[in-house]
C-alpha positions, 0 to 999 in steps of 0.5 A: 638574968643568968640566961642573959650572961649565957647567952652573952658568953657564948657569942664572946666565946664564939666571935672574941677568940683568945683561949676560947674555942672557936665556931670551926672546933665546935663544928669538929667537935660535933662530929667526932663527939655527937654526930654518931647518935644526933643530928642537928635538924631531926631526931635520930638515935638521940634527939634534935639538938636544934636550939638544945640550949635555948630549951635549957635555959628556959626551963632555968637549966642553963648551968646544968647543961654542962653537967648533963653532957658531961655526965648524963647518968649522975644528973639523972640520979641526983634529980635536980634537973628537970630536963635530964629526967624528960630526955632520958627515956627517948633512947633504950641506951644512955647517952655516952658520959663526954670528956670536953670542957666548959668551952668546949661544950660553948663551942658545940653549942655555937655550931649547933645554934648557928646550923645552917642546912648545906645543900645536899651535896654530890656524892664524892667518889673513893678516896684517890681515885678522880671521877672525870665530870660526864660532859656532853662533848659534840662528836667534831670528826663526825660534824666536819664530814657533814659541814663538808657534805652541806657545804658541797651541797651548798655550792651545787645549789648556789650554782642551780641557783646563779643559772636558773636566775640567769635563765629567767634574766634572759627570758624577763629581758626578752620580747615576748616575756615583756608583752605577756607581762605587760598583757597580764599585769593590764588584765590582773596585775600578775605581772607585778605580782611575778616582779614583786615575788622576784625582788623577794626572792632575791632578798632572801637569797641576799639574806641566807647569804649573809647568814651563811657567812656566820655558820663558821666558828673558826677552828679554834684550838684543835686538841688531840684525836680532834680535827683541825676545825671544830664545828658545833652542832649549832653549825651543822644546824644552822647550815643545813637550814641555810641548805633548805631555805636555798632549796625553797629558793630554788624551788621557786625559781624552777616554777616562776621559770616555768610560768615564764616558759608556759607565756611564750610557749604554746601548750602543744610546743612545750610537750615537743620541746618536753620530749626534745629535753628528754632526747637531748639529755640521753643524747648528752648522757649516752653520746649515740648516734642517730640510726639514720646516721649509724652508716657514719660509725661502721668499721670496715670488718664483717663477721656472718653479717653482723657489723659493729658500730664503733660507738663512743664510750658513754659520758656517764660511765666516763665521768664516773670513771674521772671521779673515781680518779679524783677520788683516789688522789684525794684519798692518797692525800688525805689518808697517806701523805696529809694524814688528815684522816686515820687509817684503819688500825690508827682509827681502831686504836683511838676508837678503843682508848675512847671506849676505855675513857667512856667506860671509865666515866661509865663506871665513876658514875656507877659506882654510886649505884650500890645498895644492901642488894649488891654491896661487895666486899672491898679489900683495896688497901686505900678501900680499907684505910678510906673505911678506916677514917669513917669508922673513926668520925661516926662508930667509936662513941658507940663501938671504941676505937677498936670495935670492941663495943661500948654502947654497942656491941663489939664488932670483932667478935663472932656474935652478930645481932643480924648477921656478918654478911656485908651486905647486911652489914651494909643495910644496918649502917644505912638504915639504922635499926630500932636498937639504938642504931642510927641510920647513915644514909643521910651521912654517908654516900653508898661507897663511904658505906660500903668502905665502912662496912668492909673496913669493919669485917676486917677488923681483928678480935679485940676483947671488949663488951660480952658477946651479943646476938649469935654465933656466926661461924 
């Protein structure tokens, strides 16, 4: 029965309210008063308190529970409580007498009955400094220059297309191509097969079309360093896959314009006409005169029997020479009256402030990779204050407020257990040792951990409990 009332008692002390201490101070409570040598779910430097109370009262200790946080040493003494003398040899130290109330102690037991395990949380960074999320952001100044490249290539071959179908419009409406078609399709119906393959390839090309139309996302809001249209990844792929399909398309134009060709031109023909295309093409790249027509382009002057012929300039060197041209008026314009693009200097100075930015983020993100092999001391002021605070939550039941030692041994002075290296240090107060030292790790981050260990080097000399371990000078 008296369990019962308990039980009761501690659900009105934890949902009622009024005088009583509330599930939130029994929380704070736990961690300024137990945290240091008991966690909820698993054994350290003390037991498990999971479900503590609920062992208590069923061994008909309900009451004594009291007693035993609040003076464990004299309940073991007098003897009445079976619980305390099973518990009191699981650590070499004595559980630290606590000053709390009845209702303290409910609230205390409330949290710990109602545990629930957090996720393990992300590691948090030195207090005050911002840690900047590392997010994968496209590269937009590299993505346009290749949404203009495919889009220009696109166009060409647009264009390769709209000609090569107009070429073989032109050979489909003629007369020849019409009794070869109608021969074939007689003979095995290749003819239908062309027309079906043409309407085909026409609907795919409707189709990339369409799907073209969708590759631009708009250029949304342009933020600073970024160009006026931001194009996504996803973009560039999708129109550079519109780019293959079209070449797929194009492809098969070129081979059902030459199957066209081979109908109405004999085998023989088609070389001539083969080296006539060849000829007229380096006629057309060159521009030079026929030798048998040379005596039209000789100029009037001799010199020791040689005379020059006054040739054209070639077209490709001119059209190169134009583009040169265009590419300098779109060059001036781009970089030096629009101001679209950087210039040298402009683009190394954003080119550095990204690099410090991602090096920042780089280091945010590393900060986290320390361990007992590359500890350093810290002696930031905010370092300190940050390993302060953590001193407070977790040391003071074993060590006092000021180090000096109570459970543990005192911290100020020279005599060290395993050494005042902070990386030593920083091993003890993550692993723990077989002394009665709890580990950490579960607790803190490594930086938290660091902080604590500089902050405890930074202590000075408070007279407390007798030297242990040895003189570290």
């Amino acid at each position: 029965m008296k369990s019962y009332i308990k039980t009761i008692a501690i659900i009105i002390a934890l949902f009622v309210g009024g005088n009583w201490v509330n599930a939130q101070d029994g929380e704070s409570l736990f961690k300024a008063k137990c945290n240091a040598c008991h966690m909820v779910d698993k054994n350290s430097t003390g037991p498990l308190l999971k479900g503590v109370l609920k062992k208590w009262q069923d061994a008909g200790e309900g009451e004594l529970i009291y007693e035993w946080v609040k003076n464990p040493e004299k309940l073991i003494t007098a003897g009445n409580s079976t619980m305390a003398t099973a518990i009191k040899d699981f650590s070499p130290t004595m559980m630290t007498p606590q000053e709390l109330s009845n209702e303290e102690v409910d609230a205390v037991l409330g949290y710990i009955d109602n545990y629930v395990k957090p996720v393990d949380p992300v590691a948090t960074p030195t207090p005050g400094a911002s840690v900047s999320a590392v997010t994968f952001v496209p590269n937009y100044k590299s993505n346009l220059n290749l949404f203009y490249f495919l889009l220009t290539t696109m166009v060409f071959i647009f264009l390769a297309i709209y000609l090569m179908a107009n070429s073989i419009k032109t050979l489909i409406n003629s007369d020849a191509i019409k009794n070869k078609l109608m021969e074939k399709s007689s003979e095995s119906g290749n003819g239908l097969k062309n027309v079906l393959m043409l309407i085909g390839m026409f609907g795919l090309l409707a189709y990339t079309n369409t799907a073209s139309a969708f590759t631009y996302n708009g250029p949304g809001m342009a933020q600073e360093g970024q160009p006026w249209l931001l194009i996504e990844n996803s973009d560039i792929y999708a129109l550079l896959t519109v780019n293959v399909v079209l070449l797929g398309v194009l492809w098969y134009l070129r081979n059902l314009f030459k199957e066209f060709m081979q109908m109405i031109i004999p085998e023989k023909a088609a070389e001539v006409k083969k080296a006539f295309a060849f000829k007229k093409l380096n006629k057309v790249l060159t521009d030079v005169v026929e030798i048998e027509d040379e005596q039209s382009i000789l100029m009037d002057h001799e010199y020791d029997g040689i005379r020059e012929l006054d040739n054209n300039l070639p077209p490709w060197w001119v059209w190169m020479f134009y583009a040169t041209i265009i590419f300098a008026v779109v060059y001036i314009f781009n970089y030096h009256i629009i101001g679209s693009a950087d210039l040298q200097l402009k683009a190394y100075d954003k080119e550095m402030a990204q690099s410090k930015k991602d090096i920042d983020v780089y280091l945010s993100k590393m900060a986290m990779n320390v361990d007992e092999t590359n500890a350093t001391l810290m002696t930031d002021a905010k370092d300190i204050a940050a390993g302060k605070g953590i001193f407070e939550i977790n040391c003071i039941s074993c060590h006092n407020p000021k180090g000096e030692g109570n459970i543990g041994p005192n911290l100020t002075d020279k005599f060290w257990i395993y050494g005042n290296d902070v990386k030593v240090l920083f091993k003890t107060i993550k692993l723990g040792t077989a002394n009665g030292m709890p580990e950490h790790a579960s607790k803190l981050n490594p930086i938290q951990i660091q902080q604590a260990a500089s902050y405890v080097l930074s202590l000075p000399y408070t007279k407390g409990k007798e030297p242990q371990g040895t003189e570290v000078k």
